[in-house]
C-alpha positions in Angstrom: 75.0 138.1 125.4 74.0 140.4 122.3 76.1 139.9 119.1 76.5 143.4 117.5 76.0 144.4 114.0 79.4 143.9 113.4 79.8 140.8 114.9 76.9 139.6 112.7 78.1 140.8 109.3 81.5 139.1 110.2 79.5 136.0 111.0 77.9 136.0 107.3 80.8 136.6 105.3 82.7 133.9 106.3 79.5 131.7 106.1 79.2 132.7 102.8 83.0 132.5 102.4 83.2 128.9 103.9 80.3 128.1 101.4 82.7 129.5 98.6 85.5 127.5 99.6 83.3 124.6 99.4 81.8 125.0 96.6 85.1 125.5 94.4 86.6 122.3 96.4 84.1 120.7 95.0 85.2 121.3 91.2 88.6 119.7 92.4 91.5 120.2 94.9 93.0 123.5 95.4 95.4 125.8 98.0 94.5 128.7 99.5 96.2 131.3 97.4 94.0 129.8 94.3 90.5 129.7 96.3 90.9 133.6 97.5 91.8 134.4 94.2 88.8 132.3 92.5 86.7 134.1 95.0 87.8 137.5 94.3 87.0 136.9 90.5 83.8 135.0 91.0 82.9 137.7 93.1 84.3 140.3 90.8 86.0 141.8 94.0 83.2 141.9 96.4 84.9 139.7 98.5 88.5 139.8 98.5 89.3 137.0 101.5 92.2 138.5 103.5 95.0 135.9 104.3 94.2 136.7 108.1 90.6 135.6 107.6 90.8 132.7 105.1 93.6 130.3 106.6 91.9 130.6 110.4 88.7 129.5 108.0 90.3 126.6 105.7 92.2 125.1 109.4 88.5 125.3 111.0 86.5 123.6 108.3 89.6 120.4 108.0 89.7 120.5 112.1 85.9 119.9 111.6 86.2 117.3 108.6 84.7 119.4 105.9 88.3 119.6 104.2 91.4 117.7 104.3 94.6 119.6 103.8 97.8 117.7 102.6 101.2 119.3 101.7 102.1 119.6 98.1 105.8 119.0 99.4 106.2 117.7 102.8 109.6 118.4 103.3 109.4 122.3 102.4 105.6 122.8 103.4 105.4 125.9 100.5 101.6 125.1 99.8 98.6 122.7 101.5 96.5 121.6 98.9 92.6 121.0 100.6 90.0 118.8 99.3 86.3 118.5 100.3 85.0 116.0 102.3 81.5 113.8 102.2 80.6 115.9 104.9 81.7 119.2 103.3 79.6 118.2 100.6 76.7 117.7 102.6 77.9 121.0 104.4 76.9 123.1 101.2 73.2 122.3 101.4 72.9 123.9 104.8 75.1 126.7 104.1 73.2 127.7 100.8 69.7 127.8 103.3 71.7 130.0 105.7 72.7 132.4 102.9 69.4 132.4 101.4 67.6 133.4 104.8 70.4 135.9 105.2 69.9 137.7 101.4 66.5 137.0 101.8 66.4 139.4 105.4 68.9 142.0 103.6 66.5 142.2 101.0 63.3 142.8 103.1 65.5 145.4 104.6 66.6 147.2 101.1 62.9 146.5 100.2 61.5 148.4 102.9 64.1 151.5 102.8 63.7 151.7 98.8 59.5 152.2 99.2 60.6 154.8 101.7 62.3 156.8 100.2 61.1 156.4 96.7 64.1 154.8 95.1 62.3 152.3 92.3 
């Protein structure tokens, strides 16, 4: 089966959006509210992680064991506060080398279309 253009681009943000996540995890414990919002500034709004997006993400990576998620208060469960793993650590390595191949094609392409048409 072919994976479309779209399909593709969807594939590479939240690669680079799980990579995000894992990368701010690993300054310290945070819930999801404060990770899309450290994204958004970090990224200075090119990536604004929609709620609809993120939480399918953050469920994925602790059903996988790169995070674990715990509820700040059981009882009312108003916000899970995730953590990285060992393995979400060792997660970031191969995520950064699938983000670099990524740029690195994006860049080949931008490359190519800038000699083109003239644009230095």
């Amino acid at each position: 089966m072919m994976t479309s253009k779209s399909d593709e681009y969807k594939t590479g943000v939240k690669i680079i959006t799980g990579l995000y996540i894992l990368k701010i995890l690993k300054n310290g414990p945070a819930h999801g509210n404060k990770i899309a919002t450290e994204i958004k500034e970090r990224t200075q709004d090119l990536l604004t992680p929609n709620p609809n997006a993120l939480y399918p993400l953050l469920r994925r990576l602790e059903e996988d064991g790169y995070i674990t998620g715990e509820w700040d208060n059981p009882g009312t469960r108003s916000k899970r506060i995730y953590t990285i793993t060992d393995a979400g650590s060792s997660l970031i390595l191969v995520l950064e080398d699938k983000v670099k191949e990524n740029f690195a094609q994006r860049e080949r392409k931008i490359a190519i279309l800038r000699e083109d048409l003239q644009l230095y």
